[in-house]
N, C-alpha and C positions, 0 to 999 in steps of 0.2 A: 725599632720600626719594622714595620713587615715590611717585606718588596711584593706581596703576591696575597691579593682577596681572589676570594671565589664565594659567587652570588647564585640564588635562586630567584629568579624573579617569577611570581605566579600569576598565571592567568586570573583574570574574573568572569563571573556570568553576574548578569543583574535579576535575581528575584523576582523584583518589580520593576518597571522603568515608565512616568507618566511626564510626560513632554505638556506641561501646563501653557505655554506660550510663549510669543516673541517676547523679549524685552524693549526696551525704547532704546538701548543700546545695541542691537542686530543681535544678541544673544537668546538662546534659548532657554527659561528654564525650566527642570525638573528638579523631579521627586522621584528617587531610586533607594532599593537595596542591593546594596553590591556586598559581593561572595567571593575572594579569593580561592583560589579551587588548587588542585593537586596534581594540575599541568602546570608546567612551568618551561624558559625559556634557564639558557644558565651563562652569566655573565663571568670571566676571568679577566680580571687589572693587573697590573704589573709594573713597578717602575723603570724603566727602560732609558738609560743615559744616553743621550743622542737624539731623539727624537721621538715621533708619536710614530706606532703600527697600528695597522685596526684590519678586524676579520672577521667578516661574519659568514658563521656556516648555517645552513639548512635554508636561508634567504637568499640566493645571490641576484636575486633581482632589483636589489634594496642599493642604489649609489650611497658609498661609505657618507656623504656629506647631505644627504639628505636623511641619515637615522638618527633615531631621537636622541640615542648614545652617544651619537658626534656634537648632537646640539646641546648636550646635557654635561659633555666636556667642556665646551667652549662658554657655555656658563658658566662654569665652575672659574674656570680662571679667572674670564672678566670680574667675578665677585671677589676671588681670594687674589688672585696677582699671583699665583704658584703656574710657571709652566713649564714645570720637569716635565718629561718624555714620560707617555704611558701606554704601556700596550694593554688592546684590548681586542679579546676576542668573545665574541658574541654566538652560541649556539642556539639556534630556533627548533624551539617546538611548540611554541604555540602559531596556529594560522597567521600569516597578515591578515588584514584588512578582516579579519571575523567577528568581530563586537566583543575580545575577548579580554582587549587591553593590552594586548603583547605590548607593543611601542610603547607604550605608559609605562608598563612595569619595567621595563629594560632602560629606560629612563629615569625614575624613580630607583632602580639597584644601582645603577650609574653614580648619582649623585650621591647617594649611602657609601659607595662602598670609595669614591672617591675622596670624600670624606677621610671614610678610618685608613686609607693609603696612606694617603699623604699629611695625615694628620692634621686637619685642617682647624679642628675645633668647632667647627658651624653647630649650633646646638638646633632642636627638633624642629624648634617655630623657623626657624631661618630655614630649611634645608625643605619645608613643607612650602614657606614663600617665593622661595626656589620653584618647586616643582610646581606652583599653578603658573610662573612663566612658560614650563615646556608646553602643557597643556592640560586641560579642564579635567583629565583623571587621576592627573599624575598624584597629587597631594594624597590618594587613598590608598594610596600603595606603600606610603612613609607609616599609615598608621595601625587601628584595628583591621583583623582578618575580615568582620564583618561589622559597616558602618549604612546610615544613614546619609545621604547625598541630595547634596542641594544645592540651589542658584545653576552655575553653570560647571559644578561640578568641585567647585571649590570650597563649597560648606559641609564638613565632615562630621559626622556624629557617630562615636565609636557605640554598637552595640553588640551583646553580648551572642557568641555562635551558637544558632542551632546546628545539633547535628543527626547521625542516624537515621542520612538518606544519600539517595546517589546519582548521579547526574550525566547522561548521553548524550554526549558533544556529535552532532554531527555537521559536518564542513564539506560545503557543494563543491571545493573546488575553485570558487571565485569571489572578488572581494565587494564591497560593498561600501563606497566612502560615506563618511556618517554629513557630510556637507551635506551630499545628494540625496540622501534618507529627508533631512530636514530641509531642503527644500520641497522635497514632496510630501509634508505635512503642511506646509504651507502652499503650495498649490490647490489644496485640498481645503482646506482653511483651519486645519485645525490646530495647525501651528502657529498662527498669526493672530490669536487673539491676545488681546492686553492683559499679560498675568498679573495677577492680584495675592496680596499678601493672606488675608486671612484664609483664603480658598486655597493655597500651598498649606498652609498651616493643620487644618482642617483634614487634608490628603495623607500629608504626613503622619498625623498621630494614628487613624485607622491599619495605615501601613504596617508601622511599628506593632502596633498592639495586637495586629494579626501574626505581624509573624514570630513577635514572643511568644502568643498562647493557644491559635490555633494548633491543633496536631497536622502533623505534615500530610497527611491527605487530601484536607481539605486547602489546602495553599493553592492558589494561580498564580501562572506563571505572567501577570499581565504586564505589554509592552505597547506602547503606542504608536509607535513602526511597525507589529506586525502585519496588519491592511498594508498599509502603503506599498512594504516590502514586498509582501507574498504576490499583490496583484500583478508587480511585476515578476516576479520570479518566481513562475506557476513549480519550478523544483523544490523550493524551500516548501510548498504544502506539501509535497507528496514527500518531503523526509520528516515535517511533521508526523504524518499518516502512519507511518511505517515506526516512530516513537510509540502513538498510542495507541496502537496493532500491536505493539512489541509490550504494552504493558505499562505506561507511563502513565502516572497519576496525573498529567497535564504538561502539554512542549509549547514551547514560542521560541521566536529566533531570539538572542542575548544582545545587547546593546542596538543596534541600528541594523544587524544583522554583518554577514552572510552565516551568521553557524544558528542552527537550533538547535535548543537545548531542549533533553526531556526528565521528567523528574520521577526516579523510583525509590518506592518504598525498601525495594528487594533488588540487592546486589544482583542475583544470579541473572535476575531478567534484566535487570542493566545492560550486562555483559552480552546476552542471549541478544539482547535490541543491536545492541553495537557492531555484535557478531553479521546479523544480519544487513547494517547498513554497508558494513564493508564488504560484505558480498553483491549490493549493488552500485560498488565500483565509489564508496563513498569514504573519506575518511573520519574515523569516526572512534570514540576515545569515553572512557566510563572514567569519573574524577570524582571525587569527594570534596566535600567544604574544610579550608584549613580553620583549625581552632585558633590559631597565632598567625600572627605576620611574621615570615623570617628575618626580620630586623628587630636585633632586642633595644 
């Protein structure tokens, strides 16, 4: 038995993100392409005889009993009944609160790697049914590096990675909860209409079948948050701005926001854009699309 995993859990950007409407359940749903990317956050487990440690570094603003790590433990056990002592420490680098998925993935490596710890047995559909209790991303981090996403986050469709392009993370500095994104789509009304099946259906296959065969130039980057978001957050346009000044085949913020992403053909002006946001005091990070999930 091991006593000691060590996990990569990686960010994502979303490609596409269309926020089709309320459900009759208080949910929202979409139609996304999510991208696991080459920032990552990096999780260590450890068996520890005595009781539970936990640590999270590059976050400390984050109460241990409100991370998704803490609640992705105490799953675990309520489902297996195992509660040996486990230390965990937790190192961040991907932003809070950025539409990047950090908390999802550190939650979804949690549960994985808890798993091969403690050898628990939970096979893929179990441990995927698991993670749509943490939350509505968590299940696409159990599977393909890049999938189609649907309903409220829970209907996963593995598709196959494009790759040989590159992507300029930049992060204002502030978070952005994805409640409050969608309640300001629905202030607005465009959140609040009655989603319909064949019109997901219909969104979806255009989705897919563009980003299998268009060539990456032609791609947008489109998100349904980004109005809402920008209008409040006249800095997310001007780090847009400074993306496609800097050379980006097209930027929008990633998930609900606060990070924008921008998308280049050519590494070197990645780097060159990047270079430059972090000169205006911005943090800001050049990633690639992973081919694989780091869970085999």
């Amino acid at each position: 038995m091991e006593r000691e995993v060590e996990l990569l859990a990686p960010a994502k950007v979303n490609l596409q993100l269309r926020v089709l409407g309320r459900r009759r359940d208080g949910y929202h749903e979409i139609v996304s392409l999510f991208q696991m990317v080459s920032l990552h956050d990096t999780l260590r487990l450890r068996l520890q005889p005595g009781g539970d440690s936990f640590a999270l570094e590059g976050e400390p603003g984050i109460p241990p009993a409100d991370n998704t790590v803490s609640k992705a433990l105490e799953l675990f056990r309520r489902v297996t009944g195992d509660r040996r002592g486990v230390a965990v420490t937790v190192s961040k680098q991907i932003p809070l609160g950025g539409g990047l998925g950090g908390g999802s993935s550190d939650a979804a490596a949690a549960l994985w790697g808890l798993n091969r710890l403690l050898v628990a047995g939970l096979g893929p559909r179990k441990l995927k049914s698991l993670a749509a209790e943490l939350g509505s991303d968590v299940p696409f981090f159990l599977g393909s590096a890049t999938a189609l996403v649907r309903g409220r986050g829970e209907r996963v469709s593995p598709l196959p990675t494009r790759t040989g392009y590159w992507l300029a993370l930049a992060y204002p500095g502030f978070q952005i909860r994805s409640a409050e994104a969608y309640g300001w789509l629905d202030e607005e009304g465009s959140g609040c209409v009655v989603w319909e099946q064949p019109r997901e259906q219909g969104i979806a296959e255009m989705m897919v079948n563009a980003y299998l065969n268009d060539p990456i130039h032609r791609w947008r980057l489109h998100n349904s948050f980004s109005a809402v978001v920008l209008r409040r957050y006249p800095k997310l346009g001007e780090l847009k701005n400074l993306l496609l000044e800097g050379g980006a085949q097209c930027a929008a913020v990633t998930g609900s926001g606060s990070t924008v992403c921008g998308l280049f053909a050519d590494q070197a002006r990645a780097e060159a854009a990047a270079e430059r946001l972090a000169r205006a005091a911005c943090w800001a990070r050049v990633v690639q699309p992973l081919a694989k999930s780091p869970y085999p």
